[in-house]
C-alpha positions as CSV (number, residue, x, y, z in Angstrom):
1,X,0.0,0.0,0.0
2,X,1.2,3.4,-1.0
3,X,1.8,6.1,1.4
4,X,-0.3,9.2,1.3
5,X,1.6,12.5,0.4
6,X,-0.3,14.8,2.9
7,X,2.0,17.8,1.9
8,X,1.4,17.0,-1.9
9,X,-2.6,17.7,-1.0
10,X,-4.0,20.9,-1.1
11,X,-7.5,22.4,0.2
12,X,-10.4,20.9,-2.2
13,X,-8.0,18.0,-3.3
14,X,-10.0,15.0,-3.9
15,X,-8.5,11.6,-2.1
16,X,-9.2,8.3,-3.6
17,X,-10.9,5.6,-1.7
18,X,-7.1,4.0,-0.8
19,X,-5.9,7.4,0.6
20,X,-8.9,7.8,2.9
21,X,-8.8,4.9,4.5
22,X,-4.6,5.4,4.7
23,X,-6.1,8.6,6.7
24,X,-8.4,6.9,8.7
25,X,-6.2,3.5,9.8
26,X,-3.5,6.8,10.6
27,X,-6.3,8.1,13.0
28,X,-7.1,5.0,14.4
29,X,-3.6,4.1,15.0
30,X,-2.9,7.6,16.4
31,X,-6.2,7.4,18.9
32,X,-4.9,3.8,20.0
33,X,-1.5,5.1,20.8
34,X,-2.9,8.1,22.8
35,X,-4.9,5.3,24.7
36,X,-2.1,3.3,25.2
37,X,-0.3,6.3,26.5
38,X,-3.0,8.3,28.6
39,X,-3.3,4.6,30.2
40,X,0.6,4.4,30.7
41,X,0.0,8.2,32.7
42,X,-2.6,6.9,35.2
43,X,-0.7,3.7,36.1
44,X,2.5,5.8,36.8
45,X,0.6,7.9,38.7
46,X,-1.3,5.6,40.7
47,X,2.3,4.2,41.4
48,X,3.5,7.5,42.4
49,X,0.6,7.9,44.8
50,X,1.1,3.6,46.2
51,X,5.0,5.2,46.5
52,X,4.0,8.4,48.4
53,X,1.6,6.5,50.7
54,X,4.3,4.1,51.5
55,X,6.7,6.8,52.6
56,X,4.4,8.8,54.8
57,X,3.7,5.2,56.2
58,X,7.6,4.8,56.7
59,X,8.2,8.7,58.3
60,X,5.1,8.4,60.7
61,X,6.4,5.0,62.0
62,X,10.1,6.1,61.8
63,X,8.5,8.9,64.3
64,X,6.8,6.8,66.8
65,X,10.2,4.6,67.1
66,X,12.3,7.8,67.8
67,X,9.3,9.4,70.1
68,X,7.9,6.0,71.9
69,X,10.4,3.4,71.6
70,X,14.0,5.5,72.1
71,X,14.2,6.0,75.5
72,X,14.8,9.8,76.4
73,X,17.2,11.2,79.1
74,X,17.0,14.8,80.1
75,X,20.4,16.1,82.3
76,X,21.7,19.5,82.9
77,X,25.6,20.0,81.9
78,X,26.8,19.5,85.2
79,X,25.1,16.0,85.3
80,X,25.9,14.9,82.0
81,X,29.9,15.7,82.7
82,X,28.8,13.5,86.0
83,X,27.7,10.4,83.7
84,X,30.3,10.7,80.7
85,X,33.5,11.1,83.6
86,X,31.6,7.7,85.9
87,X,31.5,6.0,81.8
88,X,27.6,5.6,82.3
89,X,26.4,7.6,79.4
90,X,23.2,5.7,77.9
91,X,24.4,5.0,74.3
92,X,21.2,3.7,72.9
93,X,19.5,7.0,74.4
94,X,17.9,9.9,72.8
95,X,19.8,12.5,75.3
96,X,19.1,16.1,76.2
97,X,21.8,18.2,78.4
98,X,20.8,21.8,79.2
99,X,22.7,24.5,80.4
100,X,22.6,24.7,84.4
């Protein structure tokens, strides 16, 4: 089958009955690609949303390990000197030293 020489064509051209249906199986192929396409777009996105769920999932529980399960100590200066000279300093601890 011959292609159709759309810039050859001018207004008020006549096409034969071969070259109209090259235009309409070019339409047809073009609408199923923007299908194929517009589909591609709302799976990625749906993905993107799955992936942004997941990670405000992941940050609110990385947030209740650090508030709930890390245990906290509070000292002033002066106390904290106390614990790191006497080799007691909590390692595992989330630890807060104010000024005195």
């Amino acid at each position: 089958m011959s292609r159709i020489n759309i810039s050859a064509k001018r207004s008020g051209d006549k096409l034969t009955a071969t070259e109209f249906n090259e235009v309409v199986e070019a339409v047809n192929d073009n609408d199923s690609r923007i299908n194929a396409h517009g589909q591609q777009l709302t799976n990625m996105s749906s993905t993107l949303e799955q992936q942004t769920q997941q990670q405000a999932q992941q940050a609110q529980a990385v947030r209740l390990l650090q508030e709930e399960h890390v245990p906290h100590e509070f000292y002033t200066q002066s106390q904290y000197d106390a614990k790191v000279q006497q080799g007691t300093v909590n390692e595992d601890a989330l630890t807060f030293v104010y000024e005195d």
